[in-house]
C-alpha positions in Angstrom: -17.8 -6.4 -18.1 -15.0 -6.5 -15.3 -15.5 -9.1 -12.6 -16.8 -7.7 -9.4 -14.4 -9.1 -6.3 -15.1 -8.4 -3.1 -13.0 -6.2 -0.8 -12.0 -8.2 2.8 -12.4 -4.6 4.4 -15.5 -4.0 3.8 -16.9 -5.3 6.7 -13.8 -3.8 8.6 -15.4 -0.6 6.9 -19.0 -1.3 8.3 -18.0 -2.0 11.8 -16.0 1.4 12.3 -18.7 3.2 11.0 -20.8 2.1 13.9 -18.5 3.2 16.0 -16.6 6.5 14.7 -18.6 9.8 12.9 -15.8 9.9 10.5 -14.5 7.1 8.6 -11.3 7.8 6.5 -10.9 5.3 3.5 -7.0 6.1 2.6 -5.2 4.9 -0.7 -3.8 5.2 -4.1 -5.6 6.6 -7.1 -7.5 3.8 -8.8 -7.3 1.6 -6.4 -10.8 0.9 -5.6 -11.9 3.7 -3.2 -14.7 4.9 -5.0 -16.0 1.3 -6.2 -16.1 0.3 -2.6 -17.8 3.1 -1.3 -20.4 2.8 -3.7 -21.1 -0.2 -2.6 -21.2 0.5 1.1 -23.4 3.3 0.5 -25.9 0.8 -0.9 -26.4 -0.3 2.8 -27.2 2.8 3.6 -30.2 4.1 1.7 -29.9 7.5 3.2 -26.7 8.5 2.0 -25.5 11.0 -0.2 -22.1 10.3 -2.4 -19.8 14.0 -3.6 -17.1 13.4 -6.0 -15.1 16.4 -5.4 -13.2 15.9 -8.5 -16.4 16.7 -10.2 -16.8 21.0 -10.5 -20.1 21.3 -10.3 -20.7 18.7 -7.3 -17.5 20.7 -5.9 -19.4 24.1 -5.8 -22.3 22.1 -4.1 -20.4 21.7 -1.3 -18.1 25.0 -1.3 -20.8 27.2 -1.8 -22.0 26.9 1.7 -21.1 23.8 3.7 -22.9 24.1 6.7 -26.0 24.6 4.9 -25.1 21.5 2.7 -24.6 19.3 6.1 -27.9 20.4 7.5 -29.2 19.7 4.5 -28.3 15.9 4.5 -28.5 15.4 8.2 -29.4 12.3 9.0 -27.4 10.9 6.1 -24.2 8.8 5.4 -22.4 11.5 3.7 -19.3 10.2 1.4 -16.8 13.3 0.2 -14.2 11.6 -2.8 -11.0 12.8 -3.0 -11.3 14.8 0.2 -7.5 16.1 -0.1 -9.2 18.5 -2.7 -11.5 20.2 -0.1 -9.1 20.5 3.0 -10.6 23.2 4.5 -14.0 21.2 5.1 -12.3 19.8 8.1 -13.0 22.1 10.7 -16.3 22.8 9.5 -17.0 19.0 9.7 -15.5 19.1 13.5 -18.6 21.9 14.8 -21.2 19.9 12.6 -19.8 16.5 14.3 -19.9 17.7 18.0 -23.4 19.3 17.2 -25.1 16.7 15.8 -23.8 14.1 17.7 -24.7 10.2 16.8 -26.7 11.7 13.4 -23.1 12.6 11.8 -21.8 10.1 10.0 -19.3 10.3 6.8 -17.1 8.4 5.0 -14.2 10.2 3.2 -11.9 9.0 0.4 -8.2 10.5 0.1 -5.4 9.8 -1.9 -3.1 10.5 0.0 -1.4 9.7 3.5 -2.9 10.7 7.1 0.8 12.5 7.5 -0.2 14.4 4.3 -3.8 14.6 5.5 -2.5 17.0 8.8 -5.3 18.9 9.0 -7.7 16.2 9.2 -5.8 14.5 11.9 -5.4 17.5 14.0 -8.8 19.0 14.0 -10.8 15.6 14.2 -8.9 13.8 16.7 -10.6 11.5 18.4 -13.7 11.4 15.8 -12.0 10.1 12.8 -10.9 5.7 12.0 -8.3 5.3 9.0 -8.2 2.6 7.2 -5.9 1.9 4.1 -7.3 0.5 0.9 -4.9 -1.4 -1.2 -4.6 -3.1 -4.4 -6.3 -6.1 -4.7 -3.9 -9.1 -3.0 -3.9 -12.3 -3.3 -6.4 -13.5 -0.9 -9.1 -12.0 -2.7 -8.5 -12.8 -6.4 -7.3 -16.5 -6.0 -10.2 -18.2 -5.7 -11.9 -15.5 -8.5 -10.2 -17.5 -11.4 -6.7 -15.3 -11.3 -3.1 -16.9 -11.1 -0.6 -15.7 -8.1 1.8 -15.6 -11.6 -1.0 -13.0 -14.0 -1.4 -11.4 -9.9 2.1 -10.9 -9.4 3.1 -9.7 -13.2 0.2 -7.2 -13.7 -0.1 -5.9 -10.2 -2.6 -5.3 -8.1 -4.8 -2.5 -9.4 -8.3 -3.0 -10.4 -7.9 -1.8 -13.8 -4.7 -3.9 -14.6 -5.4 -6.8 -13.1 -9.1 -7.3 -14.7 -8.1 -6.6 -18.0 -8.2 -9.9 -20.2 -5.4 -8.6 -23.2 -2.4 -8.4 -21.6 -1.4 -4.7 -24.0 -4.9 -3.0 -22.6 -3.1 -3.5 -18.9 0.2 -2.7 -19.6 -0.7 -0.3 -21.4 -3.0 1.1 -18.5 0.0 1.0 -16.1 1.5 3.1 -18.3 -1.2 5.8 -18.7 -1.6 5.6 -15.0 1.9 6.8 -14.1 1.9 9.4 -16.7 -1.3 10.6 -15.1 -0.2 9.9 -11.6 2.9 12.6 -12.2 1.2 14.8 -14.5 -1.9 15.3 -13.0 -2.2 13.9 -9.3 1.1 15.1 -7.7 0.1 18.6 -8.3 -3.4 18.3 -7.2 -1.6 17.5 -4.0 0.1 20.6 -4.3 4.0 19.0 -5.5 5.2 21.3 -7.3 7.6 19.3 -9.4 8.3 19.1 -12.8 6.9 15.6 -13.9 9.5 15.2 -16.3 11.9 14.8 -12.8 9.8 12.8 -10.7 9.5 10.3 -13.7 13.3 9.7 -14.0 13.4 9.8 -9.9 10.5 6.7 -10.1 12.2 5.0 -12.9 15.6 5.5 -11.2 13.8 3.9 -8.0 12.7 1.2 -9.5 16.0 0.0 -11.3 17.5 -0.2 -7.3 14.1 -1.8 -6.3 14.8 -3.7 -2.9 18.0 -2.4 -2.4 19.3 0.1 0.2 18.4 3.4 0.2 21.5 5.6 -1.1 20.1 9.1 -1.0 23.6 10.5 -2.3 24.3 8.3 -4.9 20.5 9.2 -6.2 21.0 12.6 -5.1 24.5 12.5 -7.8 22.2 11.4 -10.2 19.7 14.1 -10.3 22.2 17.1 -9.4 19.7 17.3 -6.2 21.2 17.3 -2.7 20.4 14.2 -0.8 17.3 16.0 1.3 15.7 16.5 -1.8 16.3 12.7 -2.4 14.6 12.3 1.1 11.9 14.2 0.1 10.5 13.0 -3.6 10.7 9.3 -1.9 8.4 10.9 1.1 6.3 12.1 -1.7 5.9 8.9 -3.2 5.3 7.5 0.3 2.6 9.5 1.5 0.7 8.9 -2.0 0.9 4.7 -1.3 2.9 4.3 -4.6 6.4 3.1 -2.2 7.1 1.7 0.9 10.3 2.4 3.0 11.0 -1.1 4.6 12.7 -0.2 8.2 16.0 -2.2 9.3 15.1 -3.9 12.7 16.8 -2.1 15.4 18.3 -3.1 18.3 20.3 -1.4 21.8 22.2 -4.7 22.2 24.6 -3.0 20.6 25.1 -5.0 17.7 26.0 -3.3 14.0 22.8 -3.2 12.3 22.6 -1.1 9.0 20.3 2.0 9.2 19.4 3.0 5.4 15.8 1.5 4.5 15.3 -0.5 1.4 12.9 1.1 -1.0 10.3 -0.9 -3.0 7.6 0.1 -5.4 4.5 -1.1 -3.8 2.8 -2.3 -6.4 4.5 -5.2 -9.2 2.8 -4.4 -12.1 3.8 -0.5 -11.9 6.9 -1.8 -11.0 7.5 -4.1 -14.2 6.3 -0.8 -16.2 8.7 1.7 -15.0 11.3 -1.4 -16.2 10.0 -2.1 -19.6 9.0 -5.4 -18.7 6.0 -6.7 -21.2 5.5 -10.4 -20.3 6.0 -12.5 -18.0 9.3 -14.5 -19.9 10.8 -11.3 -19.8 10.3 -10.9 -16.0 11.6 -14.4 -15.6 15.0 -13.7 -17.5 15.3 -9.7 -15.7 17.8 -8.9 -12.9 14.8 -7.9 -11.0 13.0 -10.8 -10.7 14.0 -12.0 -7.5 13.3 -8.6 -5.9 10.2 -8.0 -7.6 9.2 -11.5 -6.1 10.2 -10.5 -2.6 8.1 -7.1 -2.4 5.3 -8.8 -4.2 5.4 -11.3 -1.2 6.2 -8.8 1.4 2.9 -6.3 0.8 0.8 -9.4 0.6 2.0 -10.4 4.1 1.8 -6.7 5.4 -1.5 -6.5 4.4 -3.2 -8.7 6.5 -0.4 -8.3 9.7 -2.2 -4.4 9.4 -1.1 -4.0 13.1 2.4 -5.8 13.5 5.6 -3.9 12.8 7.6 -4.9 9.7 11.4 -4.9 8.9 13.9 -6.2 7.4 17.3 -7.8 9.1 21.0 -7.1 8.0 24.3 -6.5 10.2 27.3 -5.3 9.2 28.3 -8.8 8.1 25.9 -9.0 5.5 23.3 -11.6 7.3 19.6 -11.1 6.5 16.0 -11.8 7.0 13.6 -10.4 4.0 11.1 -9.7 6.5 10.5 -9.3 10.1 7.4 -9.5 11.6 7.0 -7.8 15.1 4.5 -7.4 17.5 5.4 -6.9 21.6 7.1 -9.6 22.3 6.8 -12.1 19.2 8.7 -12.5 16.0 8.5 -13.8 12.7 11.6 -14.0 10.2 10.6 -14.6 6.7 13.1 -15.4 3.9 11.3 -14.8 0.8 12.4 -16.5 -2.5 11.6 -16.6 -6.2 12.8 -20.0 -6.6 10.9 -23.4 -7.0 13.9 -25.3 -5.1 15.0 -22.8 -2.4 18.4 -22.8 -0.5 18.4 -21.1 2.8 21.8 -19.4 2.8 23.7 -19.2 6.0 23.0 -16.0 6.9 19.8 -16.7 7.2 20.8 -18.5 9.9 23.3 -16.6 11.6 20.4 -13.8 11.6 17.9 -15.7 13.4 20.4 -17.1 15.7 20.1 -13.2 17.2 16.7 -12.7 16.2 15.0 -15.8 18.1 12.1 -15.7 16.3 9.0 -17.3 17.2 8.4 -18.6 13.8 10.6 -19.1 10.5 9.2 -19.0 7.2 10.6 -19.5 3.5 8.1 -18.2 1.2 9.5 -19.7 -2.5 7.3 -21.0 -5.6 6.8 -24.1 -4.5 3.1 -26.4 -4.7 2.9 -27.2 -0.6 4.5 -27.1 2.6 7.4 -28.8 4.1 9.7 -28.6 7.0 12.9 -27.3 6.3 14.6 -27.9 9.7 15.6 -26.5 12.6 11.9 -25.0 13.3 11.6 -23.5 9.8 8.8 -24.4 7.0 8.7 -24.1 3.7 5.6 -22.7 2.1 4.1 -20.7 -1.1 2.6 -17.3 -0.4 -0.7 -18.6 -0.8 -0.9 -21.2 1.4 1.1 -18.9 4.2 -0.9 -16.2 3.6 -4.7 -18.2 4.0 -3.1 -20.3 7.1 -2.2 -17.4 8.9 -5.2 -15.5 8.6 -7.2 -18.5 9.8 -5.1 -18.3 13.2 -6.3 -14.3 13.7 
């Protein structure tokens, strides 16, 4: 039996459901959604749960939704999978502005808000999102898993808790299969799988570099808007991230092109052929797949500062920016156990002024590393900063 770790929004979760009729629970298949909700719907004893991946729970609804609403009113209602049942939306709108304080619901998606339109349009003003990732490394490190097994299997459920190492790779792999095959065109993409597997692949072989939609475009014999649009595909599905340069009217020569990183590490060592953790050690892609692993970790619990990345024309760079009004972090993010910060860190923060300088590397505590910057492991970084929030 899997290990049952708790979820640090769920009380995020509860509180905007006090507070908004709709509650939107957004993120990647697998991820947890459904597990979640479950359980939140155990604090509610009058609620009702519709997996609309299920036919017959599906008709239930379609058949004659306001009847269905009236039905359960009073109730927490939980749709899954809402992307399915679209058109609910503006049904759910009337029934919301009728009943008042007695609507409540909490819907799952697996996709993006952008990709969600409809909801976002017609309940405006009703509906909270909230993103559901992975699990990161707050909550499993003190549930008797490694930042090493968290950082080489990834962050989803059914990797992660798997105790043979072959069951989760091998899960990975079933996952991305489905996740092209099966997924995507439930979404209504509309292209071949066969494709968007060598696209994904291709990604993650240039994992945390910059984005070069024509050389990709070359690639696939695609232009490089269609490049543009396959990575806004896997965007708006929470399986990439597009990491924005920091941009500035000083007028200084910034680069423009994103870098692009698969979100998640363990999906990220499958699309490579990476089987163990030696082999991760002695890949190209180590020190990348190190960086991103670091750099959703942070983003996940700085939900509402602005994130970058720092490079001029020079070539200095910060791995991560952190902004939010007026404040700045810079964060150099390395896989090493004796870092070296190069000198363009330096040079970068010299125009930056951050507020605070970080070096996240593999190392057991923290130390000053001069000039206003300390040296830390994720771990540590990660639990000290969400004591300050």
């Amino acid at each position: 039996m899997q290990k049952k770790i708790q979820r640090r929004i769920k009380d995020k979760v509860l509180k905007r459901l006090e507070y908004n009729p709709v509650v939107a629970l957004l993120g990647a298949r697998q991820v947890g959604k459904s597990t979640l909700a479950r359980e939140i719907l155990e604090d509610y004893p009058n609620s009702v749960f519709i997996d609309l991946e299920k036919p017959a729970q599906r008709r239930q609804v379609e058949k004659d939704v306001e009847l269905f609403l009236q039905e359960n009113k009073g109730k927490l209602i939980c749709f899954d999978e809402i992307q399915l049942l679209p058109e609910i939306f503006s049904t759910l709108r009337g029934y919301i502005d009728d009943a008042g304080t007695n609507a409540q619901f909490l819907i799952l998606g697996s996709a993006s808000r952008d990709l969600l339109q409809q909801s976002s349009e017609t309940l405006a003003g009703r509906i909270a999102y909230i993103e559901i990732t992975p699990f990161d490394l707050l909550e499993i490190c003190d549930e008797g898993y490694s930042s090493r097994e968290h950082w080489f299997k990834g962050g989803y459920p059914n990797s992660l808790l798997q105790s043979d190492l072959e069951e989760s790779t091998e899960w990975r792999e079933d996952y991305i299969r489905t996740f092209l095959e099966r997924d995507l065109p439930q979404l209504g993409f509309n292209i071949p799988a066969t494709t968007l597997d060598r696209f994904w692949r291709m990604l993650a072989h240039c994992h945390g570099q910059l984005a070069n939609y024509s050389t990709l475009g070359k690639s696939l014999d695609v232009t490089h808007h269609t490049i543009k649009s396959y990575i806004d595909i896997l965007e708006e599905t929470f399986v990439v991230r597009s990491l924005r340069p920091f941009f500035t009217n000083e007028g200084k020569r910034l680069v423009k092109s994103p870098k692009i990183y698969i979100r998640d590490s363990g999906l990220l060592h499958s699309l490579l052929n990476i089987d163990d953790f030696n082999s991760l050690l002695g890949h190209p892609v180590v020190g990348n797949s190190f960086e991103s692993y670091a750099i959703e970790n942070i983003v996940n619990i700085f939900p509402r500062w602005d994130a970058y990345f720092y490079r001029d024309s020079t070539g200095n760079e910060v791995d991560l920016v952190l902004e939010k009004g007026l404040r700045k972090i810079a964060i150099e993010i390395k896989s090493s156990t004796a870092p070296k910060i190069e000198k363009g860190f330096w040079n970068s923060v010299k125009f930056l002024k951050p507020d605070e300088m970080w070096c996240i590397a593999q190392v057991d505590t923290k130390y000053p590393g001069g000039d206003g910057l300390w040296i830390t492991n994720l771990e540590l970084f990660l639990k000290e900063k969400l004591n300050e929030m």
